[in-house]
Backbone as CSV, one residue per row, in Angstrom:
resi,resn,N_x,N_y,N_z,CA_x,CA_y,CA_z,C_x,C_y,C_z
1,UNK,-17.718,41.166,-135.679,-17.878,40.643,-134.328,-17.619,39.148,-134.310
2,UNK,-18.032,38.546,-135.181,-18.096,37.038,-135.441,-16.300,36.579,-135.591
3,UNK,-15.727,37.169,-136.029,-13.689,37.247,-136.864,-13.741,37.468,-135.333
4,UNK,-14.295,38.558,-133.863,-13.161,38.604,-133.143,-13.607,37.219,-132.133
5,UNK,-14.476,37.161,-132.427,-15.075,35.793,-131.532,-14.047,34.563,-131.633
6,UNK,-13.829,34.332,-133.223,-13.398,33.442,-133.373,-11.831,33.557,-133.118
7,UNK,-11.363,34.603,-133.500,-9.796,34.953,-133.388,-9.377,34.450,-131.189
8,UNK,-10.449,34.658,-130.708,-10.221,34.663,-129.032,-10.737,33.352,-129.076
9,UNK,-11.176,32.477,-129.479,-11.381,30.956,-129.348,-10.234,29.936,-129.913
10,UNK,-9.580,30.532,-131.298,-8.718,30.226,-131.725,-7.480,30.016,-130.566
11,UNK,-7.180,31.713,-129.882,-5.878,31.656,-128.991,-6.182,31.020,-127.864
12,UNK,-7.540,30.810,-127.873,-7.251,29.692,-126.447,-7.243,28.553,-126.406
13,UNK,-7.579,27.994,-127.444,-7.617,26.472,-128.101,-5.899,26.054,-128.528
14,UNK,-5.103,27.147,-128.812,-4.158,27.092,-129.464,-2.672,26.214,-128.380
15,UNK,-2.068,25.274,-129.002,-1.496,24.832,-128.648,-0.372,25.673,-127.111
16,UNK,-0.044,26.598,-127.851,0.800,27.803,-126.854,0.399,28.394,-126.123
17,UNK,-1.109,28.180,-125.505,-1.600,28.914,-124.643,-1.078,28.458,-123.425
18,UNK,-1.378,29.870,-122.915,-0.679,29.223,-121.019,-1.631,28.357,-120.709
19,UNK,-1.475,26.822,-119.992,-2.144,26.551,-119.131,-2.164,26.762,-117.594
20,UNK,-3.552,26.157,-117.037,-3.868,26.832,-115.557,-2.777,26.210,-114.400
21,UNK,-2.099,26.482,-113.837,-1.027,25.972,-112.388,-2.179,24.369,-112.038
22,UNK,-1.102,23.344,-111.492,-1.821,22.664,-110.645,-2.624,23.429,-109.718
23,UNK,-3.929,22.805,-109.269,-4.124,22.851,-107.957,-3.013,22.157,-106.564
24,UNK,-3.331,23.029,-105.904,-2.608,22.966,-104.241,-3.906,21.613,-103.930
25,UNK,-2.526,20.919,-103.303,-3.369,19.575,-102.503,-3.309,20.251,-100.874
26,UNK,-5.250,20.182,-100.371,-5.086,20.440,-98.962,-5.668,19.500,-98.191
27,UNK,-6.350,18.120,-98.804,-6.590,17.072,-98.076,-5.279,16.671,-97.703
28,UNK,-5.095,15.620,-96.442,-4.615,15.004,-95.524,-3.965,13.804,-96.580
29,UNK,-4.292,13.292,-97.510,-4.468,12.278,-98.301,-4.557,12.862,-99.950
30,UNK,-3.571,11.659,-100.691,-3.757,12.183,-101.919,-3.615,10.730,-103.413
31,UNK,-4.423,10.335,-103.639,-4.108,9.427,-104.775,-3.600,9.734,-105.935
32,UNK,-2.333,9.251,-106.303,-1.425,9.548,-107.501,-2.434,8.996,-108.762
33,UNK,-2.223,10.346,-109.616,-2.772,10.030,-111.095,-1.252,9.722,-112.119
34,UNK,-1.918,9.496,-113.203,-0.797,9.520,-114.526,-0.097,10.666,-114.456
35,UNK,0.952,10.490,-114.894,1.784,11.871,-114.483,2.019,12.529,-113.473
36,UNK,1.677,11.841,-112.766,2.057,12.369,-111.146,3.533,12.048,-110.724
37,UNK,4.547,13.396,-110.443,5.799,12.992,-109.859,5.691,13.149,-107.991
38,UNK,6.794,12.586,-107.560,7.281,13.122,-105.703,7.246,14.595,-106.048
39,UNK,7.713,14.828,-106.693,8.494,16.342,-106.353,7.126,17.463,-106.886
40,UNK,6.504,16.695,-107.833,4.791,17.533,-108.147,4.160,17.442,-106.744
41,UNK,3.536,16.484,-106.603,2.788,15.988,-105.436,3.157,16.788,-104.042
42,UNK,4.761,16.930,-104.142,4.976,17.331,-102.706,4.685,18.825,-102.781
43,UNK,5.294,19.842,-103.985,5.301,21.280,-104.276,3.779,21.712,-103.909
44,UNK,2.826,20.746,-104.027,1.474,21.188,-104.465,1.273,20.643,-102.968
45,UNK,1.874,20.125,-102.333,1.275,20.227,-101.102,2.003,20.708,-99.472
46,UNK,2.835,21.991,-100.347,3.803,22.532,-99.671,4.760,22.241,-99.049
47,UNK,5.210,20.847,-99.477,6.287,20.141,-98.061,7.403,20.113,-99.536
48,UNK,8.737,19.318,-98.970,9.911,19.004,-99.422,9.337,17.644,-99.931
49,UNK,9.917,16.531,-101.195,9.989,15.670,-101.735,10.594,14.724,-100.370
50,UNK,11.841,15.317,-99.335,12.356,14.483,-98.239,11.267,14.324,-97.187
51,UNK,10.396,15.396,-97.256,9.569,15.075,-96.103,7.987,14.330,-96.526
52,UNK,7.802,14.255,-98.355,6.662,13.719,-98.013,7.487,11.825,-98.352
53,UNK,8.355,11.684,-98.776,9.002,10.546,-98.930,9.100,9.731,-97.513
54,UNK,9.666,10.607,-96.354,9.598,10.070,-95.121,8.661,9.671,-94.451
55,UNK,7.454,10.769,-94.946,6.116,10.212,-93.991,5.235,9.073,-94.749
56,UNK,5.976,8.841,-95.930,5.362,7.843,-96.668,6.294,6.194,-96.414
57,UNK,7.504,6.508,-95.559,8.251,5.227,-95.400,8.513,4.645,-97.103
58,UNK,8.967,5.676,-98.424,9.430,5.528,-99.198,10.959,6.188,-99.787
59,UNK,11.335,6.041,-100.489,12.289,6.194,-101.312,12.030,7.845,-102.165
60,UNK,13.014,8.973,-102.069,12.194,9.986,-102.705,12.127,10.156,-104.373
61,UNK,13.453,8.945,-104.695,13.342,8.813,-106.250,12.430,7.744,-106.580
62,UNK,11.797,7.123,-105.828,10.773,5.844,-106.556,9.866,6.384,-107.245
63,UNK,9.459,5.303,-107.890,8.473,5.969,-109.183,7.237,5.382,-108.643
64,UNK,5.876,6.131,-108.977,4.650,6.484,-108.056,3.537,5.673,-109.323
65,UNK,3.005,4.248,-108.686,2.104,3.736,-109.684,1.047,4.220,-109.468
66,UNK,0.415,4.627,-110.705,-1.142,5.442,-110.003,-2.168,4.529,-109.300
67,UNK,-2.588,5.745,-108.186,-3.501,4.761,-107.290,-2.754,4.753,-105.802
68,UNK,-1.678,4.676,-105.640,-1.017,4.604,-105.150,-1.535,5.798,-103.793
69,UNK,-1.772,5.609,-102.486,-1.921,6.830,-101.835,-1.340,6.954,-100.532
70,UNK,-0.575,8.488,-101.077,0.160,9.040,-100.504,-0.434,9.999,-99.258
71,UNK,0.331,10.178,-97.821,-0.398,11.488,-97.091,0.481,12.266,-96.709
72,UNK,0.051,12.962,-96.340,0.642,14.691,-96.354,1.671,14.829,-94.666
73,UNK,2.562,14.899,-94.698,3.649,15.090,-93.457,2.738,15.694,-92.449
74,UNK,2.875,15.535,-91.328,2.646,16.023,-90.222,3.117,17.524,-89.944
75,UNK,2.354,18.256,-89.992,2.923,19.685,-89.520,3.796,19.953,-88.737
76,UNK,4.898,21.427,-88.320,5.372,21.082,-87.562,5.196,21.741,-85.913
77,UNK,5.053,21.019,-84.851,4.639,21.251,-83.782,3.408,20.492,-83.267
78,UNK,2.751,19.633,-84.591,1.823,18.312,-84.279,2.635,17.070,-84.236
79,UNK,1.546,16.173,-83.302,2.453,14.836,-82.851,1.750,14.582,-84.183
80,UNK,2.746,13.408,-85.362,2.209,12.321,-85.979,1.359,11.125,-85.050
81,UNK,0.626,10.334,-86.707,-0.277,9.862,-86.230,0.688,8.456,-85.442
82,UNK,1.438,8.276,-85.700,2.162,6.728,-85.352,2.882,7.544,-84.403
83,UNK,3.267,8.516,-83.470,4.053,8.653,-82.297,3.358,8.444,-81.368
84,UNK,4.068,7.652,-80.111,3.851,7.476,-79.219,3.454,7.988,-77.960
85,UNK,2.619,8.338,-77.151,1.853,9.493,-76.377,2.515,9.249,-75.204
86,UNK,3.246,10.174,-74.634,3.681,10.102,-73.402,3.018,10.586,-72.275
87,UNK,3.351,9.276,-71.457,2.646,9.095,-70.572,2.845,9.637,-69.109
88,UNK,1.691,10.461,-68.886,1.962,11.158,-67.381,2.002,10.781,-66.543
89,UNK,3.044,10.708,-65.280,3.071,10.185,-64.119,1.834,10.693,-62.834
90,UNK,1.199,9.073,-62.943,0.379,9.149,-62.276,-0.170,10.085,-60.641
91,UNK,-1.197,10.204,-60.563,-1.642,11.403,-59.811,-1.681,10.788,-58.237
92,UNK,-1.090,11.256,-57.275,-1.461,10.534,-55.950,-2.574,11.018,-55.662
93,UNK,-3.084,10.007,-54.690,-4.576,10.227,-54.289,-4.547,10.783,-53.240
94,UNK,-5.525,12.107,-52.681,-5.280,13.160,-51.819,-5.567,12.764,-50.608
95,UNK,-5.014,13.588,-49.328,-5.123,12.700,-47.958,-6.368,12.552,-48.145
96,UNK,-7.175,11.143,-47.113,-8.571,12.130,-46.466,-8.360,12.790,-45.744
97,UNK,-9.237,14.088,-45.757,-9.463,15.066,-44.343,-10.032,14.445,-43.024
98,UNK,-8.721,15.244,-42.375,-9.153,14.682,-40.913,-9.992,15.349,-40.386
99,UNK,-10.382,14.768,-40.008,-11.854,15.098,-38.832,-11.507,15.864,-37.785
100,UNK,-12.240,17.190,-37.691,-11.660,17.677,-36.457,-12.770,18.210,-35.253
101,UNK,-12.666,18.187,-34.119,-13.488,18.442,-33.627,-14.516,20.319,-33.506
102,UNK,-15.590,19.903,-33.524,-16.064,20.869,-33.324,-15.894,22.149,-32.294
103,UNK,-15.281,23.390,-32.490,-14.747,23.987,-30.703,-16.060,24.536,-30.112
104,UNK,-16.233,24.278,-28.970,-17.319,24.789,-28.331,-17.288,26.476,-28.019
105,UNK,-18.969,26.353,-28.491,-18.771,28.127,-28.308,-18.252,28.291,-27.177
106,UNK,-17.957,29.728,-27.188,-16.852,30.170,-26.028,-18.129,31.729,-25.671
107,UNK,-18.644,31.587,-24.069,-18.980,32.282,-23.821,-18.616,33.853,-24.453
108,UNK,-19.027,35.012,-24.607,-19.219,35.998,-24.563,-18.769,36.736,-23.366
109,UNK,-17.423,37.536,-23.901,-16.706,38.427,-22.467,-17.712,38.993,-21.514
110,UNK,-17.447,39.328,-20.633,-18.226,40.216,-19.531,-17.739,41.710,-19.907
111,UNK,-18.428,42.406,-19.347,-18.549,44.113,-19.860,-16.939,44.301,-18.687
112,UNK,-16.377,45.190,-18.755,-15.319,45.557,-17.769,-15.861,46.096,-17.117
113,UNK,-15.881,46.472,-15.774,-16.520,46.746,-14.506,-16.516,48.591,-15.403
114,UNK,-15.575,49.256,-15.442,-15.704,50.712,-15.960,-16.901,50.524,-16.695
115,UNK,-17.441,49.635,-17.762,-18.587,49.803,-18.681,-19.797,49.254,-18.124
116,UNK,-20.132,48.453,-16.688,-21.151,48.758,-16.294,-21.405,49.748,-15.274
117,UNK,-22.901,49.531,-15.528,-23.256,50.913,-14.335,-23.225,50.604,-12.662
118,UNK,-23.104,51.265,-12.480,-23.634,50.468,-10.582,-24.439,50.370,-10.304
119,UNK,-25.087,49.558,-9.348,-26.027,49.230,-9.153,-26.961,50.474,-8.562
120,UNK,-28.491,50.459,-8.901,-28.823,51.425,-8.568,-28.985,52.635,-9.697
121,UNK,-28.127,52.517,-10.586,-28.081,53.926,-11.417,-29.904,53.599,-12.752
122,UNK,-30.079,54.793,-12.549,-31.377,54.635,-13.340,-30.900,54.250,-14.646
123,UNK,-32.121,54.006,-15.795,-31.900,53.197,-16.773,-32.101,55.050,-17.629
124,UNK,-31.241,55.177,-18.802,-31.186,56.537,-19.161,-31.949,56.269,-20.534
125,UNK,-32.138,57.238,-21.463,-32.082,57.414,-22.902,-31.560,58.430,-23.212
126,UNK,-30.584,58.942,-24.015,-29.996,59.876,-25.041,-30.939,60.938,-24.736
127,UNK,-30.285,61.790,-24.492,-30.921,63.235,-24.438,-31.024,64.172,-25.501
128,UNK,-30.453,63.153,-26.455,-30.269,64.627,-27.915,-29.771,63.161,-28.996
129,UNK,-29.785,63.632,-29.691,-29.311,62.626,-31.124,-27.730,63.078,-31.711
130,UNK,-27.441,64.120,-30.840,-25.970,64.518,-31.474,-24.902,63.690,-30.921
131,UNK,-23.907,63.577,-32.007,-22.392,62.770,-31.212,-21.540,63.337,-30.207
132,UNK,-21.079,62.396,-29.556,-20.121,62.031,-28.192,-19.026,63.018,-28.953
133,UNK,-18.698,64.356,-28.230,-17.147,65.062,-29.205,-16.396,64.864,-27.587
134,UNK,-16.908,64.450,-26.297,-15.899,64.900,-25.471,-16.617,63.761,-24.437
135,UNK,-15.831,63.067,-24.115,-16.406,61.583,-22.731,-15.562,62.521,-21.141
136,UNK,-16.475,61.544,-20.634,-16.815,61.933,-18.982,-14.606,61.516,-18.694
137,UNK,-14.229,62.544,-17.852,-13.287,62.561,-17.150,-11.999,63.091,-18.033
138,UNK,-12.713,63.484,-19.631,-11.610,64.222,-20.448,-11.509,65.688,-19.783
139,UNK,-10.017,65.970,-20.685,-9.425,67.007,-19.826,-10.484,68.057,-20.493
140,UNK,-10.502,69.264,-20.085,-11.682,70.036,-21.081,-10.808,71.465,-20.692
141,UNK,-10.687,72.173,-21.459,-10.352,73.895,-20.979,-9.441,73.654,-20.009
142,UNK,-8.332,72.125,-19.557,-7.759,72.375,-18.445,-8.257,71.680,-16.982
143,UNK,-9.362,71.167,-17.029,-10.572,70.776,-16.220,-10.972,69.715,-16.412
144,UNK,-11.181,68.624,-15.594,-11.560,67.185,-15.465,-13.182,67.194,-16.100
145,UNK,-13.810,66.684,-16.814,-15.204,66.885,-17.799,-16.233,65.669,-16.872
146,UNK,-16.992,66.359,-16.449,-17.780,65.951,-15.185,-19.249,64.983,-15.867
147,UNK,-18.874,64.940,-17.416,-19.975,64.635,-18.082,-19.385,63.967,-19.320
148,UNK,-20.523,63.919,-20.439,-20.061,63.693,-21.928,-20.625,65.404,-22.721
149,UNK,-20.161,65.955,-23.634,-20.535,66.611,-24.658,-21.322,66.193,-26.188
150,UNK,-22.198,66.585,-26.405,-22.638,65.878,-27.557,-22.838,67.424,-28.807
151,UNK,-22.356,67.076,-29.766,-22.114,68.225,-30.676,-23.190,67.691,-31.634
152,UNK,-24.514,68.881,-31.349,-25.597,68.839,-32.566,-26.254,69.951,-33.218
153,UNK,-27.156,69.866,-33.773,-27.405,71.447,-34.284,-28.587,72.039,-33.619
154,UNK,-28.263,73.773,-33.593,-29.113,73.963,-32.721,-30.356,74.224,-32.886
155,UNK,-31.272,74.470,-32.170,-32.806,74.065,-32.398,-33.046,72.296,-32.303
156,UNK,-32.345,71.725,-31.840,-32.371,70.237,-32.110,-33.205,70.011,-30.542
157,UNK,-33.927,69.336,-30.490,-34.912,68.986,-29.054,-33.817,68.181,-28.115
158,UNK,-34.142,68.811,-27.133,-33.178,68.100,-25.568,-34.060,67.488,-24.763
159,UNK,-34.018,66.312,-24.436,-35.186,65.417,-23.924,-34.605,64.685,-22.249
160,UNK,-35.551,65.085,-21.542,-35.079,64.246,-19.994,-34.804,62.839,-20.116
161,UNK,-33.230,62.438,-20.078,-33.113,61.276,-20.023,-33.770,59.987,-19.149
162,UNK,-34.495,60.379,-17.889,-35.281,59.665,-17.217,-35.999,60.682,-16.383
163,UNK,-37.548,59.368,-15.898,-38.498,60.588,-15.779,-37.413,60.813,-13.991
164,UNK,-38.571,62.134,-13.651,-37.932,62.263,-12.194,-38.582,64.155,-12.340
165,UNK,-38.450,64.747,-11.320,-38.721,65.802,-10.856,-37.382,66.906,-10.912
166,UNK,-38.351,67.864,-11.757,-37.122,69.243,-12.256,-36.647,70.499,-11.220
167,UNK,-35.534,70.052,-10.849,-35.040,70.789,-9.582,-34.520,72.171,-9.868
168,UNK,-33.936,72.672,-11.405,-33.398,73.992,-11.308,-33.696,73.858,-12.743
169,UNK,-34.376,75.098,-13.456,-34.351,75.338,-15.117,-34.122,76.533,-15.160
170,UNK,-32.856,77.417,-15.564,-32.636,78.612,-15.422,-31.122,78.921,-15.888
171,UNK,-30.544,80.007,-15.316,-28.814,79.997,-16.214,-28.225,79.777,-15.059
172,UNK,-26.936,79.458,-15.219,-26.256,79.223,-14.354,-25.046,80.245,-15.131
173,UNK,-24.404,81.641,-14.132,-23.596,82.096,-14.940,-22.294,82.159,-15.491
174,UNK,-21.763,81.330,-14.171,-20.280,81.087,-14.527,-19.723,80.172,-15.412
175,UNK,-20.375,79.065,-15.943,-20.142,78.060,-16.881,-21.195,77.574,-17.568
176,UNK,-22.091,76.928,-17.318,-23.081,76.122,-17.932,-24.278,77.172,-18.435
177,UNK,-24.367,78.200,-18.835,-25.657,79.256,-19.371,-27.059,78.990,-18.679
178,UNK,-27.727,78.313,-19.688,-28.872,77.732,-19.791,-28.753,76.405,-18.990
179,UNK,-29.010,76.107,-18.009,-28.971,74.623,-17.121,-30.603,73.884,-16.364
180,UNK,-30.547,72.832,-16.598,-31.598,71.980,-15.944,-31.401,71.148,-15.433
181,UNK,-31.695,70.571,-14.342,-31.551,69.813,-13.644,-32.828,68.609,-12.969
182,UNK,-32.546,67.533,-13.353,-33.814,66.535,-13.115,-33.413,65.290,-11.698
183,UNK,-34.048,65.623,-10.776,-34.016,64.772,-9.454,-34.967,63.210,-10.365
184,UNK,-33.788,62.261,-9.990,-34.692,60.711,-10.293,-34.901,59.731,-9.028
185,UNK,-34.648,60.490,-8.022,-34.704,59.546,-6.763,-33.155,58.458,-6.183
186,UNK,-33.551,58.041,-5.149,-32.200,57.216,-4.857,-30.992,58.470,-5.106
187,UNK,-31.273,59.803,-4.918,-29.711,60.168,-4.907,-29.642,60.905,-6.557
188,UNK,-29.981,60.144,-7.329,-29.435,60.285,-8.533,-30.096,61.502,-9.013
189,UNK,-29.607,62.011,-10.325,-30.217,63.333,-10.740,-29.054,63.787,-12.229
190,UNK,-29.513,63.892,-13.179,-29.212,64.250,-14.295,-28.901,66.041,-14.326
191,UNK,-28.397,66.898,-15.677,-27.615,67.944,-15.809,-27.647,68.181,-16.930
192,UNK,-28.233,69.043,-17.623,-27.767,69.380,-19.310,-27.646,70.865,-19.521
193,UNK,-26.899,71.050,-19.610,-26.407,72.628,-20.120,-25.866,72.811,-21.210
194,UNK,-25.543,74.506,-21.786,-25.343,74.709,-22.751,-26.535,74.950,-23.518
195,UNK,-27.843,74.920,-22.806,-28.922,74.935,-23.796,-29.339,76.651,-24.448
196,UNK,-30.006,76.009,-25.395,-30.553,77.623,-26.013,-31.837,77.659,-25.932
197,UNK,-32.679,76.956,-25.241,-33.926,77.459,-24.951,-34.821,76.507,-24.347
198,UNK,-35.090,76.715,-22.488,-35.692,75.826,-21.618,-37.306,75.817,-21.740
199,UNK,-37.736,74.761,-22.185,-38.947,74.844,-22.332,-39.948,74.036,-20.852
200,UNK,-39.337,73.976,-19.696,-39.972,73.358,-18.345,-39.778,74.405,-17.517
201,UNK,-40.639,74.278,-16.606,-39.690,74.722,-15.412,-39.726,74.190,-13.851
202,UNK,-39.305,74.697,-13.093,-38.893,73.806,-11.987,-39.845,73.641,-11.236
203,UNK,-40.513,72.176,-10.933,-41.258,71.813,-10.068,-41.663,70.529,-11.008
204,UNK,-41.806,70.551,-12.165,-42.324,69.840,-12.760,-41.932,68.778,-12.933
205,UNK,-43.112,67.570,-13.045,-42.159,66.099,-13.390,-42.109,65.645,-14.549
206,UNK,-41.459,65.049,-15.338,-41.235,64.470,-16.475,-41.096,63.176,-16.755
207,UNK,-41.389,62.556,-17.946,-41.028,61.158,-18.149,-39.993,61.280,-18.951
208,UNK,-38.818,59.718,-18.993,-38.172,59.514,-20.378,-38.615,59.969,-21.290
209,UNK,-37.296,60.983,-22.177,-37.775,61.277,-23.633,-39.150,62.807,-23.335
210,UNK,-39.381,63.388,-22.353,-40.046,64.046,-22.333,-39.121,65.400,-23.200
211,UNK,-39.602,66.546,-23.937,-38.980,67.633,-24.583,-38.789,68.658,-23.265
212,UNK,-37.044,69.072,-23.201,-37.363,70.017,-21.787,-36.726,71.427,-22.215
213,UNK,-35.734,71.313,-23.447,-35.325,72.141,-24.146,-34.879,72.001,-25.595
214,UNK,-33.798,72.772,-26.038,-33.530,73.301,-27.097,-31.925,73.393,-27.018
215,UNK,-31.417,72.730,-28.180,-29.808,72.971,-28.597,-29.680,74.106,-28.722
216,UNK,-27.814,74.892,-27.878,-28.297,76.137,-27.749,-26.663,76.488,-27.736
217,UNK,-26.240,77.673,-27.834,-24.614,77.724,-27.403,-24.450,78.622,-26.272
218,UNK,-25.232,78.243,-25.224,-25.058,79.731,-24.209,-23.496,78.970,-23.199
219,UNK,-23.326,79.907,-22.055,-22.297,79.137,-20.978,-21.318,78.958,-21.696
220,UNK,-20.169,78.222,-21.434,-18.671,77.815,-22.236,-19.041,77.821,-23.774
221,UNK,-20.165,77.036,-24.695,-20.190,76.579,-25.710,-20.050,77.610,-26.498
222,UNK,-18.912,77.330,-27.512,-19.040,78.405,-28.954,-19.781,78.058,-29.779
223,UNK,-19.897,76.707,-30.041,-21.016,75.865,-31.166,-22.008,75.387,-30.468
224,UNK,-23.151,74.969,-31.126,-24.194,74.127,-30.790,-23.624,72.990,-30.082
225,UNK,-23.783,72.584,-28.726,-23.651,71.320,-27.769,-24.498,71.159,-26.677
226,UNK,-24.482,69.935,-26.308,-25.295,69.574,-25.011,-24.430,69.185,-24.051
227,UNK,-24.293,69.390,-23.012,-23.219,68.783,-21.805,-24.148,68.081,-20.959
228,UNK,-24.096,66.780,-20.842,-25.032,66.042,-20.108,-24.219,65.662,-19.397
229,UNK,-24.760,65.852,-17.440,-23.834,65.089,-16.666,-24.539,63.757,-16.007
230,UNK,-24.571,63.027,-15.246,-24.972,62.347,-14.218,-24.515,61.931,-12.787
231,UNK,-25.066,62.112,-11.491,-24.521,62.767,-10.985,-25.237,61.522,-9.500
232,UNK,-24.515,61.164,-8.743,-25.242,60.357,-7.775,-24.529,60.542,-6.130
233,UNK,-25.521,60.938,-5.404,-25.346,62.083,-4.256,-24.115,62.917,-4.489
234,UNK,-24.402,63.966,-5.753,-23.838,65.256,-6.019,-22.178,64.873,-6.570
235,UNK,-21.765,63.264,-6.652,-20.978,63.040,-7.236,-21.043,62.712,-8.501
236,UNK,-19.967,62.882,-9.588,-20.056,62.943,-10.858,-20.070,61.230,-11.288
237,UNK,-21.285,60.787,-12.088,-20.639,59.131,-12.781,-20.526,59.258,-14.489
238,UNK,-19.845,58.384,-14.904,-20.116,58.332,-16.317,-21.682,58.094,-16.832
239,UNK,-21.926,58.838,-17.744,-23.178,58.044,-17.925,-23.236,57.531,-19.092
240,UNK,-22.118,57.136,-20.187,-21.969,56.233,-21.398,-22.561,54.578,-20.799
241,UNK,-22.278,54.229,-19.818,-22.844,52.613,-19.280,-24.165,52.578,-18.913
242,UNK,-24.687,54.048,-18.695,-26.048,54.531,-18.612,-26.740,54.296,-19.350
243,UNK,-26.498,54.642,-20.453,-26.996,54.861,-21.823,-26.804,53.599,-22.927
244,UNK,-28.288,53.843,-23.506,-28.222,52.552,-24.757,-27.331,52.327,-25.570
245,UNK,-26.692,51.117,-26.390,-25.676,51.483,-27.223,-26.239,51.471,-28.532
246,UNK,-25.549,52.857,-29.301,-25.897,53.035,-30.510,-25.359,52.190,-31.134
247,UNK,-26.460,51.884,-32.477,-26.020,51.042,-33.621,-25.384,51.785,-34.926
């Protein structure tokens, strides 16, 4: 064991052994030792002998007294340290903003005479919670629509849009089935048909929102609807301008 110890100390001590590569120079900066050539110095710090000669403002055959310190070329696509920074053309200074006047609110349109009511017409509430499928003066089956339609489900509560006194709760057979009819004074007087089940009957008075029936498909209706008319001395009005506007 001792012979191979020594035999592997021997070959590395031995004149012919390989020695280790320079180290690679990766500082910025490098001070020449003894034996230091351009063409060492530069290999070990990856550039050409022309390019570290240039960035040194030397000669690439001069001979290198130690001590001497050398730096490493500028990469390429970096400014060197001695180039000159070009200079950007200056920035104009932005308008001031002009001042402008404030516009004065602008009243709020007026309703178009079609969207108010006339004078006189009672103040309504929704008779059912179902949606508008057909407005007052659409064509219907052929026929001018003397009302609005509201498409809801049935069993759904039908409520007197204003109070007033119940003039007819019964069928009507040629069109409207199930029909009620509520006198509000001044002329005026409400209409809901189509119902499926009258829970008043005639004589009686009611308030807004009072329960007078039941969503129903009797008369014209194939589906669940309400046909609400409004009606002022026995003439037909819209009653959408009647009525609150949904949100």
């Amino acid at each position: 064991m001792k012979k191979v110890w020594l035999a592997l100390l021997a070959l590395t001590l031995a004149p012919g052994a390989a020695s280790a590569a320079p180290a690679p120079i990766v500082a910025w900066t490098y001070t020449v030792r003894p034996g230091d050539t351009m063409a060492g110095i530069a290999a070990r710090m990856g550039v050409s002998p022309d390019e570290l000669a240039r960035a040194n403002a030397i000669d690439a055959d001069a001979r290198l007294p130690p001590g001497t310190v050398l730096k490493r070329p500028d990469p390429g696509g970096m400014p060197s340290a001695t180039a000159v920074p070009q200079r950007r053309a200056p920035i104009a200074p932005r308008p001031a903003p002009v001042a402008r006047a404030v516009p004065a609110p602008r009243p709020l349109p007026e309703l178009a005479p079609a969207h108010r009511p006339e004078p006189g017409t009672p103040h309504l509430v929704w008779p059912t919670s179902g949606a508008v499928v057909s407005r007052f003066a659409a064509d219907v089956r052929g026929r001018p629509n003397n009302g609005i339609d509201l498409a809801a489900f049935a069993g759904m509560t039908v409520r007197a849009a204003a109070g007033g006194r119940v003039i007819f709760a019964g069928t009507e057979p040629e069109r409207f089935g199930q029909l009620i009819v509520i006198d509000h004074g001044g002329g005026w007087a409400t209409a809901y048909a189509y119902l499926g089940k009258v829970v008043v009957r005639e004589g009686a008075s009611v308030r807004a929102g009072t329960p007078i029936a039941r969503i129903g498909t009797s008369g014209e209706a194939k589906k669940p609807t309400l046909h609400f008319e409004l009606r002022h001395d026995n003439a037909p009005r819209d009653p959408l301008p009647a009525l609150p506007i949904r949100l």
